[in-house]
C-alpha positions, 0 to 999 in steps of 0.5 A: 371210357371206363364208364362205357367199358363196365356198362358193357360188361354189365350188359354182356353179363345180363345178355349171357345170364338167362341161357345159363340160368334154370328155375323152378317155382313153389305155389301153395293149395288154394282154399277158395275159388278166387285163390283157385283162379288166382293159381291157376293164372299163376301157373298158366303165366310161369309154366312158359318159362320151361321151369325145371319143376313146380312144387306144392306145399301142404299142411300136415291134416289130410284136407290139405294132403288132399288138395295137394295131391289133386293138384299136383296130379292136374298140373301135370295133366293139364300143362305138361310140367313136372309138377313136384309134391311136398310130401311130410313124415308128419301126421301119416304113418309110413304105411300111407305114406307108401301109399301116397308115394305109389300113387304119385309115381302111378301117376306119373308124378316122379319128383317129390319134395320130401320133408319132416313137416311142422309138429301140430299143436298137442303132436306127439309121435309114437317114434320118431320119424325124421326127413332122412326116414322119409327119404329111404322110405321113397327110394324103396317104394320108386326111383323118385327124384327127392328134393329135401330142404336146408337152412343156410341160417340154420334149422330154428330147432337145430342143436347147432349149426355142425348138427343141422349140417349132419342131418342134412348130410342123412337125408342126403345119404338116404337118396335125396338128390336135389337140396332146396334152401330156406329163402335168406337175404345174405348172400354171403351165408348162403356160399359160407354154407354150400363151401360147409356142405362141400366139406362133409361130402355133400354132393347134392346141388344146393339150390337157393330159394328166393322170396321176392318181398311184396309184404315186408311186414309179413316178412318179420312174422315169416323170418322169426318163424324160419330164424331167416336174418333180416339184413338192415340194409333190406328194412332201410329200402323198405322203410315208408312203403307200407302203403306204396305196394307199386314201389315195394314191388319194384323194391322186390325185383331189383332185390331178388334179381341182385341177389340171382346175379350175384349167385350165378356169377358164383356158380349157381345155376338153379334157382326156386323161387318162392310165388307165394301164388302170384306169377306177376313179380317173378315172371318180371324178375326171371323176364330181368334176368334174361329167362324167356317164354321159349318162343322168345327165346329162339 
């Protein structure tokens, strides 16, 4: 009896858990044809989702600033969803970068995902400019809706975790209003982190960024960069896959759809989800989680 009580409940949790769930997906420029295909499928199958937003990455040189803006503007253009530019302090001087900012908001484009940048090889900055910067320099030029990231395991070029929180907190005091996290797999460091922003007077929603892991290799060389903590019990349930793809990715939707249940049952209401550009694995995880093209959903 007991046993037909909790599958009750579960299944009551999962019926409940898609009308209350929001998501927004992150897709990088493509540098091929057959990339540029395999996006624009990816954007195609996601955008029935109603997401809230998609992001665009792009690297600090100005091919792919280039690339970036172009298809920022055609999402919008082409499908109707707000589509969100990532946009660096990095490589450009504040004058285009004002530049870049009016375009985008004549354009049509109101959000924007504004970030220090990664420093290039041999980088050397005539002075510093930091996200926090970037921040009120596109509040002066629009009333963009600014997205900023954070880093529950802290920043990898953090002093500390306290210094991390306080550069956070600038970028916020600055006019961000939209955190977006660094993907991580404990969950318990990311609630250890929102009660941490609470503390300094960070009002900004704190938005988790799930990465379905397909490649868990990939994954060791992405962590090392990002200083993400890989949990043992997650290598354990990829141990012996490496050349079992249809099994890693199931492995991925059961992860990351635990992971959004978990979060939702805490309160969380947003979720980003890092596609790498393949819309397959995260259509089904949001299809688990109850999140239906909108013709299903009436």
């Amino acid at each position: 009896m007991s046993y037909a009580k909790e599958i009750n409940a579960l299944n009551h949790n999962l019926a409940e858990l898609g009308s209350d769930i929001n998501v927004s997906f992150e897709f990088f420029p493509p540098k091929n044809e057959q990339m540029a295909a395999m996006f624009w499928n990816s954007v195609d199958r996601l955008k029935v989702l109603n997401p809230k937003f998609v992001s665009v990455t792009y690297g600090a040189n100005s091919g792919e600033r280039a690339r970036t803006h172009d298809i920022v503007k055609n999402i919008k253009r082409q499908t109707g969803i707000e589509a969100a530019p990532h946009l660096t302090g990095i490589d450009a001087t504040p004058e285009e970068l004002r530049r870049i900012a009016q375009d985008y908001w004549n354009s049509g484009i109101r959000r924007i995902v504004a970030l220090r940048g990664d420093e290039p090889a041999g980088y050397q900055a005539k002075e510093p400019f930091y996200a926090s910067d970037l921040v009120a320099l596109l509040r002066d030029v629009a009333d963009f809706e600014i997205s900023v990231a954070a880093y529950p395991e802290v920043h990898p070029e953090a002093k500390s975790a306290q210094a991390d929180l306080i550069n956070l907190k600038r970028k916020v005091d600055a006019g961000a209003s939209h955190v977006i996290t660094q993907f991580f797999f404990d969950v318990e460091s990311y609630l250890r982190f929102r009660d941490r922003c609470v503390t300094v007077g960070i009002d900004a929603e704190i938005v988790p960024g799930i990465l379905p892991v397909t490649n868990f290799r990939q994954l060791g060389k992405m962590a090392k960069v990002t200083n993400v903590k890989i949990p043992s019990w997650l290598a354990r349930m990829y141990e012996g896959l490496d050349h079992d793809q249809g099994t890693r990715n199931l492995v991925a939707a059961s992860v990351a759809s635990d992971m959004v249940k978990v979060l939702s049952r805490e309160g969380v209401k947003d979720f980003h989800f890092y596609t790498l550009n393949r819309s397959e694995l995260t259509y089904a995880i949001c299809h688990i989680l109850g999140v239906r093209p909108q013709a299903d959903a009436a």
